[in-house]
N, C-alpha and C positions, 0 to 999 in steps of 0.2 A: 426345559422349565420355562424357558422364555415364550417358547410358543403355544405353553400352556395358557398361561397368564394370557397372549395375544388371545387365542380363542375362546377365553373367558370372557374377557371382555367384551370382546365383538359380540357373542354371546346375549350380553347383560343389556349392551345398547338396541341388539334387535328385541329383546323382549320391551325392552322401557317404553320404543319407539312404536313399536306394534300394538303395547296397550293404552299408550295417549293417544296415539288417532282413533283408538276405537272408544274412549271414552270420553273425547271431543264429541262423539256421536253422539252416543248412547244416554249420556246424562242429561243433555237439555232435553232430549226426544222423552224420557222415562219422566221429567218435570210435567211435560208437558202434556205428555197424555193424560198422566193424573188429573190436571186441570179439568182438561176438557171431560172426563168421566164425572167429575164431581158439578162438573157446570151442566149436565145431562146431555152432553154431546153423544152418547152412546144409546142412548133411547131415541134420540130424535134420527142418529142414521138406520137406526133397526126399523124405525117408521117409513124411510125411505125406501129400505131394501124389499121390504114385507111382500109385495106385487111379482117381486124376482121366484117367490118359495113357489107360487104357484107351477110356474114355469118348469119345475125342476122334481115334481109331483112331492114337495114337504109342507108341513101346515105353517104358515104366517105367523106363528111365534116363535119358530126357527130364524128367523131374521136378525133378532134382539142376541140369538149366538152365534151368529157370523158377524155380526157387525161388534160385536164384544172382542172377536176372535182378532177380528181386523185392527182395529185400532190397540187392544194389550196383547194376547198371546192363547197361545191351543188349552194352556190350563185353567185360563180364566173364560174361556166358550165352555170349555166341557163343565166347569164349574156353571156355568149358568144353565146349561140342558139338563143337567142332572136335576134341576132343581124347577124344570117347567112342569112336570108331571102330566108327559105327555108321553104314550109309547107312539114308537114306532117301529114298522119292520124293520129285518135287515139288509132288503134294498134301498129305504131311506136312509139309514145309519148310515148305509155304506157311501151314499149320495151325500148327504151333508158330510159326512169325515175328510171325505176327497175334497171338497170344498173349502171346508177349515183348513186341509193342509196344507193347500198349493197357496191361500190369502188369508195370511198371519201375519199379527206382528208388522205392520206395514210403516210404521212409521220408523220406529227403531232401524228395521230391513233395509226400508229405502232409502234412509239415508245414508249406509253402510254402503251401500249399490250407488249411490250418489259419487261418494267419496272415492270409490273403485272407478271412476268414469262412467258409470250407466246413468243415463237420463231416468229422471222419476217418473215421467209421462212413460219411459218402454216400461220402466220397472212394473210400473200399474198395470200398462196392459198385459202384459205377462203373466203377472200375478193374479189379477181379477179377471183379467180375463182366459185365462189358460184353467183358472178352473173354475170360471161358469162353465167355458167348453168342457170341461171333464166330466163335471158333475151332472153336465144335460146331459151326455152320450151316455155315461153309466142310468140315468132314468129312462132314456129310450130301450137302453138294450132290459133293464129290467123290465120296464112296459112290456117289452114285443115277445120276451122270452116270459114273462109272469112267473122268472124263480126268486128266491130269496124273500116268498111274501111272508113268513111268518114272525113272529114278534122278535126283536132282538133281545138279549138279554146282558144287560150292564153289571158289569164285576168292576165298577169302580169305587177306591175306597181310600182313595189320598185324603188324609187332611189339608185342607189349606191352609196359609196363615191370618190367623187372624190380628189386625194392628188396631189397634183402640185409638190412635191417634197419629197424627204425621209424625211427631218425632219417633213413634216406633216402627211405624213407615219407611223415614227414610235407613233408620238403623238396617231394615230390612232390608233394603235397596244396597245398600253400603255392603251388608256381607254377599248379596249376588254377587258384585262386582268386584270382590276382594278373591270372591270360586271364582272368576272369568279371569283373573288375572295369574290364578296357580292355573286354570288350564292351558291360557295360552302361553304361559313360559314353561311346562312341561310339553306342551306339542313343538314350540320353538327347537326345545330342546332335543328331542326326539327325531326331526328335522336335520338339526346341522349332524346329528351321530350317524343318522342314515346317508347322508351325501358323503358321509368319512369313509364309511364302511363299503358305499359307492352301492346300498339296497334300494337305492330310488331307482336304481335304471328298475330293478323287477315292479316295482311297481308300476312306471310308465310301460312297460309291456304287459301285465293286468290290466290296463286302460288301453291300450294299443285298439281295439274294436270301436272303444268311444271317440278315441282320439280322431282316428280316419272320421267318423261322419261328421263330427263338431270343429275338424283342422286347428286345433289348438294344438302350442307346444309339449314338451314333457312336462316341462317345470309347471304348467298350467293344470295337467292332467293330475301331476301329483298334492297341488295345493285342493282341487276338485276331491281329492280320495277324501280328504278331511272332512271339508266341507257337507259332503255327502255323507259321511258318518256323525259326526257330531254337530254340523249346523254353519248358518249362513253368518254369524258371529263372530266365530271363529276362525273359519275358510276366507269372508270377507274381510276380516282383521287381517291376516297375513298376503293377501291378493295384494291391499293398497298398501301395505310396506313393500313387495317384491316390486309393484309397479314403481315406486317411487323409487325404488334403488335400478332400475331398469333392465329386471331380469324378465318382465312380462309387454309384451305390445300392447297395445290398444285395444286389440282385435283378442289378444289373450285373454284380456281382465273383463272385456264388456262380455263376452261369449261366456266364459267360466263363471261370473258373478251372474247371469240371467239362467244359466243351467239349476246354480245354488240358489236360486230364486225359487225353483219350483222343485228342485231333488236336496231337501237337505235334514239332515236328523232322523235318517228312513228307520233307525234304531230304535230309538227315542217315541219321537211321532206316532211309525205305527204302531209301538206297543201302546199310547196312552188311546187309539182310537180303535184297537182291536180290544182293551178294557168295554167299550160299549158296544160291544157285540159286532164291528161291521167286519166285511169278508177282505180277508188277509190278499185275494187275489188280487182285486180290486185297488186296496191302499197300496199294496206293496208293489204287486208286479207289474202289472198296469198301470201304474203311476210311475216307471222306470220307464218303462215303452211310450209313452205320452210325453215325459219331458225331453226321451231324445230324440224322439219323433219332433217336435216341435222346434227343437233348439239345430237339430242338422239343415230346419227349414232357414232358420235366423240367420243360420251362418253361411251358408249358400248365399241366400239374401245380400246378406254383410259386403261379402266378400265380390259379388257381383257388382254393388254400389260403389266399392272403393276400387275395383278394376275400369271402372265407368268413369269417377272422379280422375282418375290418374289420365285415361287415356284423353279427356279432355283438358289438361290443365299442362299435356307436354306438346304440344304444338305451339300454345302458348308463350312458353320457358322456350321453346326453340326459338322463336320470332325474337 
């Protein structure tokens, strides 16, 4: 009974602990994105971005939904496209979907990726930049092959919410983060049951393929399963409580939080951008092959930098 109670508690302290640093986060960043949307912050970057759509073969009012997508989230882009009344193929679709999904939600994100140890300058290029490179490759290879030219067709049909005023606003805000808070004490939980039962080794041998190219530990691979299914929130919430309790290195948390930077909510995500028609190969599979293509590069990288730092800084310590 007694050790019931011990691992109740222990329990209750990792959920408390895991949902105040992530709402350290996430409430100034959700103030302040508001702000900046209602001060016209969101129009003036979609001005800036507009010269990019060309590059990327989409029309220049596609900007104002990536740059929407970027500063709030993938439901408030799609909420804006839906509402441009513009078609387009579904090699564009697919071209802008990839785009929205890999640089979303940037502010919230990166400060999560902040808190986990990742610097905001990698976080950005990453993210902005791992899918302008997506989203050009998928436009060249649609150019060169000319498949997927015919109109897509959008089965989207969410309501949004609508808030007549900030205090129903923030009421709004208040029940997200009240679901954020039963999710991540049900995944906590789910977590300590599976290391009881000792089902995490099966999962870190499910990851065992990712694990070798990205050199991350178990414990890393298995906070990544999450991440990857239900979101960089979530996965990043519990990254920066294992770091801080010192079950993940440096090298664990910056590597696994940059993977969840560009692999995460593949659930989620691509069902809201396979609602507007774009090709499932594309957002889903190709967008797995892309980020770990990319991220076996970083960690290679990594890991040659810190073999480099070391072997220079122990001559040193020897003198």
């Amino acid at each position: 009974m007694h050790r019931v109670v011990n691992e109740l508690t222990l329990l209750c302290r990792d959920i408390i602990a895991t949902t105040v640093s992530l709402f350290k986060i996430m409430i100034p960043m959700i103030i302040l994105v508001k702000v900046a949307d209602e001060l016209g912050g969101v129009t003036l970057l979609g001005e800036l971005l507009e010269p990019l759509m060309g590059v990327l073969g989409l029309p220049g009012s596609m900007a104002l939904v990536w740059a929407t997508t970027m500063l709030t989230n993938l439901y408030a882009g799609i909420l804006v496209f839906i509402n441009t009344d513009v078609t387009l193929t579904v090699a564009q679709i697919t071209v802008l979907s990839s785009l929205l999904l890999l640089s979303h939600g940037l502010p919230i994100e990166g400060m999560i990726s902040k808190k986990a140890g990742v610097p905001l300058w990698s976080m950005l290029l990453v993210r902005v930049g791992g899918g302008l490179a997506f989203a050009w490759l998928q436009s060249a290879y649609y150019l060169s092959t000319a498949t997927n030219q015919h109109s897509a067709k959008i089965l989207w049909q969410h309501e949004p919410p609508v808030y007549t005023n900030h205090i129903d606003w923030a009421m709004g805000q208040a029940e997200n983060l009240l679901s954020i808070f039963v999710v991540i004490a049900v995944l906590i939980t789910i977590i300590r049951v599976l290391k009881l039962l000792k089902i995490e080794h099966l999962m870190a041998l499910l990851m065992m393929p990712l694990l070798k190219l990205l050199q991350v530990s178990k414990e890393a691979a298995n906070l990544a399963v999450i991440g990857i299914t239900l979101g960089l929130s979530y996965g990043g919430g519990l990254i920066i409580n294992e770091t801080k309790k010192g079950n993940l290195t440096a090298k664990d948390a910056i590597i696994t939080v940059l993977l969840l930077n560009l692999l995460h909510s593949i659930i989620e995500d691509t069902a809201l951008v396979l609602l507007l028609g774009a090709d499932i190969n594309m957002v889903l599979w190709a967008r797995i092959l892309f980020s770990v293509f990319v991220m076996a590069i970083i960690s290679q990288l990594y890991t040659m930098l810190a073999n480099k730092k070391t072997s220079i800084e122990l001559p040193s310590n020897s003198q």
